[in-house]
ROSE-4610 file (N, C-alpha, C; in Angstrom, 1 decimal, always signed):
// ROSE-4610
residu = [X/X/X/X/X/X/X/X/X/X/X/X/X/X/X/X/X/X/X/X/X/X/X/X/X/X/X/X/X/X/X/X/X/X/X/X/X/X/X/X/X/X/X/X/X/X/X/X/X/X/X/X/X/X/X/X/X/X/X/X/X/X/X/X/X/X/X/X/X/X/X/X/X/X/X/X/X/X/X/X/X/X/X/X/X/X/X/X/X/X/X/X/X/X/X/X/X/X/X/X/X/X/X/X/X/X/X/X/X/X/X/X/X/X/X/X/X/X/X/X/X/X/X/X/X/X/X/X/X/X/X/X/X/X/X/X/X/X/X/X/X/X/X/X/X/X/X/X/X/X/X/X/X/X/X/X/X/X/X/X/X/X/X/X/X/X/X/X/X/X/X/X/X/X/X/X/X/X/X/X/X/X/X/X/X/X/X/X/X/X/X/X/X/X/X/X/X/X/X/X/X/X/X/X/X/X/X/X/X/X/X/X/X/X/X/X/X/X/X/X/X/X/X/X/X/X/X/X/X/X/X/X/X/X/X/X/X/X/X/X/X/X/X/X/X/X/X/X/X/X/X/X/X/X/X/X/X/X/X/X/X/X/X/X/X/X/X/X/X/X/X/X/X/X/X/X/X/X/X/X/X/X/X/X/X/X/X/X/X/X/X/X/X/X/X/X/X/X/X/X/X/X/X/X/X/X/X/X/X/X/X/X/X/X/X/X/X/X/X/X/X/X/X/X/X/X/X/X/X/X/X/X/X/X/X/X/X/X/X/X/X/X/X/X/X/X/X/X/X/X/X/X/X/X/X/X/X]
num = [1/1/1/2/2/2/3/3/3/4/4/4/5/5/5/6/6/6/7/7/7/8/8/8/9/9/9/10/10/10/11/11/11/12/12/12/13/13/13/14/14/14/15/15/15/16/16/16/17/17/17/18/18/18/19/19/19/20/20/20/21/21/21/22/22/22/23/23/23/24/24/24/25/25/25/26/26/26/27/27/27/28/28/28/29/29/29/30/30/30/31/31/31/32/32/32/33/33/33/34/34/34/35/35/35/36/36/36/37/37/37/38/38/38/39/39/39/40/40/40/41/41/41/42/42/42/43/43/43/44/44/44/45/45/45/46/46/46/47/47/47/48/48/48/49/49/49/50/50/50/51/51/51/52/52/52/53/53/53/54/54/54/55/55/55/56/56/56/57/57/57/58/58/58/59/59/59/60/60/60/61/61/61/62/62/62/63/63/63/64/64/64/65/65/65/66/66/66/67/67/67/68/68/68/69/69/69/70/70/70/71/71/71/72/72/72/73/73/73/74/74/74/75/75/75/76/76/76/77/77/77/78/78/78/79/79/79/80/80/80/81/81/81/82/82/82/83/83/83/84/84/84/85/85/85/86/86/86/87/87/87/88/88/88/89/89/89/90/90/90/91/91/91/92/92/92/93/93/93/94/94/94/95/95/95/96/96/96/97/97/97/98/98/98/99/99/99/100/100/100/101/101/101/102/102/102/103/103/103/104/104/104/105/105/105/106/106/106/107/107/107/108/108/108/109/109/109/110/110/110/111/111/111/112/112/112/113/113/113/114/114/114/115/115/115/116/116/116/117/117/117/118/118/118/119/119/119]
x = [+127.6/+128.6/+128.1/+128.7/+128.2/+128.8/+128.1/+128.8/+128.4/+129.3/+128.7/+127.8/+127.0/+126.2/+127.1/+128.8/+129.4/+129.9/+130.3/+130.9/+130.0/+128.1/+127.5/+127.4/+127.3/+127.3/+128.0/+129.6/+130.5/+131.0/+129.8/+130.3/+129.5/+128.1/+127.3/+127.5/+128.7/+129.1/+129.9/+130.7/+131.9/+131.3/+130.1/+129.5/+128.8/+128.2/+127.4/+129.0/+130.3/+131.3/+131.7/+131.7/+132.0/+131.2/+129.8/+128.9/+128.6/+129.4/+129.4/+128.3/+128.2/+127.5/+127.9/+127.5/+127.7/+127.4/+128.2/+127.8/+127.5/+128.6/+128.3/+128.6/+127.7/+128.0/+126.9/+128.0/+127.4/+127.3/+125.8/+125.7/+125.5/+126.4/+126.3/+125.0/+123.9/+122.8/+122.2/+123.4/+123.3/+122.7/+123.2/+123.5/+122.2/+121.6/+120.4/+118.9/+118.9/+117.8/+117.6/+116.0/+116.2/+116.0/+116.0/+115.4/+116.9/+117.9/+118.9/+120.0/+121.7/+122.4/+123.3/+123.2/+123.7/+122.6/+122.7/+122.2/+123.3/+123.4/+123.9/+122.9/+123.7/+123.0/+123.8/+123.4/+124.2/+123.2/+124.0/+122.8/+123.5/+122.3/+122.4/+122.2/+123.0/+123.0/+121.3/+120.4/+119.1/+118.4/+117.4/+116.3/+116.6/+117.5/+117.8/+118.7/+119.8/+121.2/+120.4/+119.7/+119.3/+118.5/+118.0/+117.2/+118.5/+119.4/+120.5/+121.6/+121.5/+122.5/+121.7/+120.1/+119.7/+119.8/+119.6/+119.6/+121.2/+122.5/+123.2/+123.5/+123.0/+123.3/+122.3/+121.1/+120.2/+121.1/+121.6/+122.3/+123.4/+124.6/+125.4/+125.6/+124.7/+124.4/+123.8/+123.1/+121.9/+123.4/+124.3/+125.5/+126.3/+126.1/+126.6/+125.5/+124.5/+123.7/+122.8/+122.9/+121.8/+121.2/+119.5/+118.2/+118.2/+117.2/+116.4/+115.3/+115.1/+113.8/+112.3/+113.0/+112.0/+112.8/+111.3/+112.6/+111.0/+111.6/+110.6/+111.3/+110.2/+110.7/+110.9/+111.0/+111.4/+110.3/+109.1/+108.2/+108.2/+108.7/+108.8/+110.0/+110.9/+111.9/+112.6/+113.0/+113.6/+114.2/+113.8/+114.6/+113.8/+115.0/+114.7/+115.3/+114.5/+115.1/+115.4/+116.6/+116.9/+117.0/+116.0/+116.5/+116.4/+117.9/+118.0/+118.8/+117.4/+117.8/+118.6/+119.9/+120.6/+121.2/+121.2/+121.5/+120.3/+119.9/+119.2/+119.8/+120.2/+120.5/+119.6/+119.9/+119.1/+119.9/+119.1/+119.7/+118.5/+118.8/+118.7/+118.6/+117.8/+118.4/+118.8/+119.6/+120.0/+118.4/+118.0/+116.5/+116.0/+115.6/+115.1/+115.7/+117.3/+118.1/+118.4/+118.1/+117.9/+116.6/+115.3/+114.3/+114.1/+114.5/+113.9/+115.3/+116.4/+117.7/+117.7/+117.8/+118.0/+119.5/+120.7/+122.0/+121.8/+120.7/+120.4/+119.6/+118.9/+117.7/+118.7/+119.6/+120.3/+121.7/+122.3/+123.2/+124.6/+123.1/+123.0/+124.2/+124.1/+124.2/+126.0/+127.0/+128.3/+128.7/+129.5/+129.9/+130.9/+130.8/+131.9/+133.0/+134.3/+135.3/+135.0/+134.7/+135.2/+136.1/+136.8/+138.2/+138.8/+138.6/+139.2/+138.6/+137.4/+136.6/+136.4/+136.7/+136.4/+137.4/+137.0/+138.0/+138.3]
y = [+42.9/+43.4/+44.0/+43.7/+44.3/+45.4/+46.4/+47.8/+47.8/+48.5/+48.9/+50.6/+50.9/+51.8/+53.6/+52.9/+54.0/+54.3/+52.9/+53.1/+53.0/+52.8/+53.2/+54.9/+55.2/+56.9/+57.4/+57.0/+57.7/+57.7/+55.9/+55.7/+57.1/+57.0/+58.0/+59.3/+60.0/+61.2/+61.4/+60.3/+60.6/+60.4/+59.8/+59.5/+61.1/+61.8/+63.4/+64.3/+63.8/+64.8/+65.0/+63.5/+63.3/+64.2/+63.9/+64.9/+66.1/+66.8/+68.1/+68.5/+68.0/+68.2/+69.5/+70.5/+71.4/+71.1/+71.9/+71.8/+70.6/+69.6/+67.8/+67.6/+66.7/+66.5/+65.1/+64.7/+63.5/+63.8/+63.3/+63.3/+62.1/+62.0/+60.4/+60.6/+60.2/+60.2/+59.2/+57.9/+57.0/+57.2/+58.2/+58.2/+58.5/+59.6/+60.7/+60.4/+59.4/+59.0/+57.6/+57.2/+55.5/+56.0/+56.8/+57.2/+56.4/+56.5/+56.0/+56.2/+55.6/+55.7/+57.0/+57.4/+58.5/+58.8/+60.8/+61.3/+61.9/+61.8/+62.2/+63.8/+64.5/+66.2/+66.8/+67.0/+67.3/+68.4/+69.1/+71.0/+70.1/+70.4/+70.7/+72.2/+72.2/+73.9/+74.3/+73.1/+73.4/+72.1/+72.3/+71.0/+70.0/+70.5/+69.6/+69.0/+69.3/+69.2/+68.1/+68.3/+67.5/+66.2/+66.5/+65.0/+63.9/+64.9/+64.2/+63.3/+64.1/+63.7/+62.4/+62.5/+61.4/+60.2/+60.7/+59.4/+58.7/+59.2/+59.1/+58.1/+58.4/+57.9/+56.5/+56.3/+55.2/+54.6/+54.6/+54.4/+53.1/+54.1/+53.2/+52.4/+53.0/+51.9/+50.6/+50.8/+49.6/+48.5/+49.3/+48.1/+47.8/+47.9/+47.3/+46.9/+46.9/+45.7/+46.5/+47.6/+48.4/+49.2/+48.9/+49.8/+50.7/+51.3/+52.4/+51.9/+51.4/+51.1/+52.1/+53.2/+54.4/+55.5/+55.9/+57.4/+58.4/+59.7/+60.7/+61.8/+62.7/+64.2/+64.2/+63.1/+63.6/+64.7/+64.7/+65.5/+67.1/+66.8/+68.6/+69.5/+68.9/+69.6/+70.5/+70.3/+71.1/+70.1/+68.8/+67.8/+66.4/+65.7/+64.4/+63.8/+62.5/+61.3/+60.3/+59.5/+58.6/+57.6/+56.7/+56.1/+54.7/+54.3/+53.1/+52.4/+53.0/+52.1/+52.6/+52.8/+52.8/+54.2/+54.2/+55.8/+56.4/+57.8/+58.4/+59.8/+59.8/+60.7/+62.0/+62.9/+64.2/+65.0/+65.3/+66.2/+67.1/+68.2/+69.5/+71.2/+71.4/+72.8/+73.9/+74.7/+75.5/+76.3/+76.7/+77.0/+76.2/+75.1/+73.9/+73.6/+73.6/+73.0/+74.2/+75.5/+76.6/+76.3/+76.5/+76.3/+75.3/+74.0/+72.5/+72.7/+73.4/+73.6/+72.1/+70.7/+69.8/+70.0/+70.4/+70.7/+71.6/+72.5/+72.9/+71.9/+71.3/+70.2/+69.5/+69.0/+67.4/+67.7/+69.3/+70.1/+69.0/+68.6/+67.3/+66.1/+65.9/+64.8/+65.0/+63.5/+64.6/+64.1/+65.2/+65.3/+64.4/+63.9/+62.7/+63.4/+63.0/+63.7/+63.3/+63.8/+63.4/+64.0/+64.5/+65.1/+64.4/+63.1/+62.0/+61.7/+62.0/+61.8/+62.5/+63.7/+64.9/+65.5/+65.9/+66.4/+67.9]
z = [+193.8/+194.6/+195.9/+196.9/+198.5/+198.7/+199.1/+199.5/+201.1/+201.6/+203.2/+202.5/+203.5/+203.2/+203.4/+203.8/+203.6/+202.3/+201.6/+200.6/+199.5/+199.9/+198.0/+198.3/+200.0/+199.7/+199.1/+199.3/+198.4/+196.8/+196.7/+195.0/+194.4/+195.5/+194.7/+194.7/+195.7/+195.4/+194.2/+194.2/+193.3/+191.4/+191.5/+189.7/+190.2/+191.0/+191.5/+190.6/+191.7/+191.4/+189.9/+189.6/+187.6/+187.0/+187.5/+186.5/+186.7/+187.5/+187.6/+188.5/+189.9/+190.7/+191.7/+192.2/+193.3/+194.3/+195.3/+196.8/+197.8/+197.0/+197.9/+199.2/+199.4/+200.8/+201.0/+201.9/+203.0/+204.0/+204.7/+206.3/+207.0/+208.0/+208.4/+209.5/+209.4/+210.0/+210.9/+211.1/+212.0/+213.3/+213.5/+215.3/+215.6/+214.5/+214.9/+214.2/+214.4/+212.7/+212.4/+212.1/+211.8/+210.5/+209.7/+208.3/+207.2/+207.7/+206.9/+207.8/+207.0/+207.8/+206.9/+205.8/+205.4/+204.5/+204.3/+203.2/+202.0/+201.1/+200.1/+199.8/+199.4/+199.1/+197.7/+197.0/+195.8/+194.5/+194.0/+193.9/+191.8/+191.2/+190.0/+189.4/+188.8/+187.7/+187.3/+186.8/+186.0/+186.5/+186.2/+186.7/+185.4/+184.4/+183.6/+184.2/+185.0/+185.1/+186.4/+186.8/+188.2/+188.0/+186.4/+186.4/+185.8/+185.2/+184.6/+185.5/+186.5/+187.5/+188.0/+188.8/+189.2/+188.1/+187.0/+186.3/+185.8/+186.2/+186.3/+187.4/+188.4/+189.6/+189.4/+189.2/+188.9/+187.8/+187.0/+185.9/+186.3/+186.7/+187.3/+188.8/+189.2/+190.4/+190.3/+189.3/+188.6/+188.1/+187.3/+187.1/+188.1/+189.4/+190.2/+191.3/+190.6/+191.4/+192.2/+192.4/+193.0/+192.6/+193.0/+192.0/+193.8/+193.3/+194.8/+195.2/+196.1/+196.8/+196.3/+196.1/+195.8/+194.9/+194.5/+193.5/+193.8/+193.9/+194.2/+193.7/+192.8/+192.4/+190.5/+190.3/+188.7/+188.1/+188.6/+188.0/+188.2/+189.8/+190.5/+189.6/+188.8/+188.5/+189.0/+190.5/+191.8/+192.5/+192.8/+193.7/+193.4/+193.4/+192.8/+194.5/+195.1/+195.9/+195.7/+195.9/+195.2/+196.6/+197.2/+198.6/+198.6/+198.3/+198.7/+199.6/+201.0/+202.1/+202.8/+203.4/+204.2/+203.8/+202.3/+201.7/+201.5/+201.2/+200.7/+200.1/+198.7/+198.2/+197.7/+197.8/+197.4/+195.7/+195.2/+194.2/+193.5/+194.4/+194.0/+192.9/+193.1/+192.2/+193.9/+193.1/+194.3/+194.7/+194.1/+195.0/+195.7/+195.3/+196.0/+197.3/+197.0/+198.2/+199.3/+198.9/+200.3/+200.9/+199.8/+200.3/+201.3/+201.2/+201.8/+203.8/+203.0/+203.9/+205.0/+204.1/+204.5/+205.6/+205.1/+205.6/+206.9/+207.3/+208.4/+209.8/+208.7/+209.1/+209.8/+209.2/+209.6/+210.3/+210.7/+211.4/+212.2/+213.2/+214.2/+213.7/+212.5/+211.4/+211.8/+211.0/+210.9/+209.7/+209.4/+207.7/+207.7/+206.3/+206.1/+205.0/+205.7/+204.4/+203.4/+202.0/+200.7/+199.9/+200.5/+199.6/+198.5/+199.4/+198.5/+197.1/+197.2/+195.3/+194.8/+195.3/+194.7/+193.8/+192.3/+191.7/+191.6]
């Protein structure tokens, strides 16, 4: 299945929103950045909650035909990366995600509505 790189950001907020993800957010990073064209940011409750979420996300993306070019963090138990390619998703513990303050980093960036997936 083909996704534009706006709509796997959002598949991957909305399996983040299912699993009880905090504090989501897309940054569309096109304009400002060859690093990707969006970041996904998403805060888990516990370093459990955050390996669970990435593997959630590796999970069902894989059934729709998309792996990650790379995965980084399952060991740190504070932030996992999930980048594949055009997306790069982040997931967080809230320490981790003040500490690193990607969402200040990427300001520049502009936020994409998700109202729409969000329950």
């Amino acid at each position: 299945m083909s996704m534009t790189p706006l709509e796997l950001a959002k598949k991957a907020a909305k399996i983040l929103d299912d699993k009880k993800a905090i504090d989501l957010k897309i940054i569309s990073i096109k304009d400002i950045s060859v690093l990707a064209d969006y970041f996904v940011l998403a805060t888990g409750t516990s370093s459990t909650h955050v390996k669970s979420l990435a593997d959630e996300i590796e999970f069902q993306l894989k059934q729709l035909g998309k792996s990650p070019d790379h995965v980084e963090g399952y060991r740190s138990n504070s932030w996992v990366l999930l980048d594949y390619g055009s997306v790069i998703i982040h997931v967080f513990t809230s320490d981790a995600r003040e500490f690193y303050n990607l969402d200040r980093l990427w300001q520049d960036g502009e936020i994409v509505d998700i109202s729409d997936i969000q329950k």
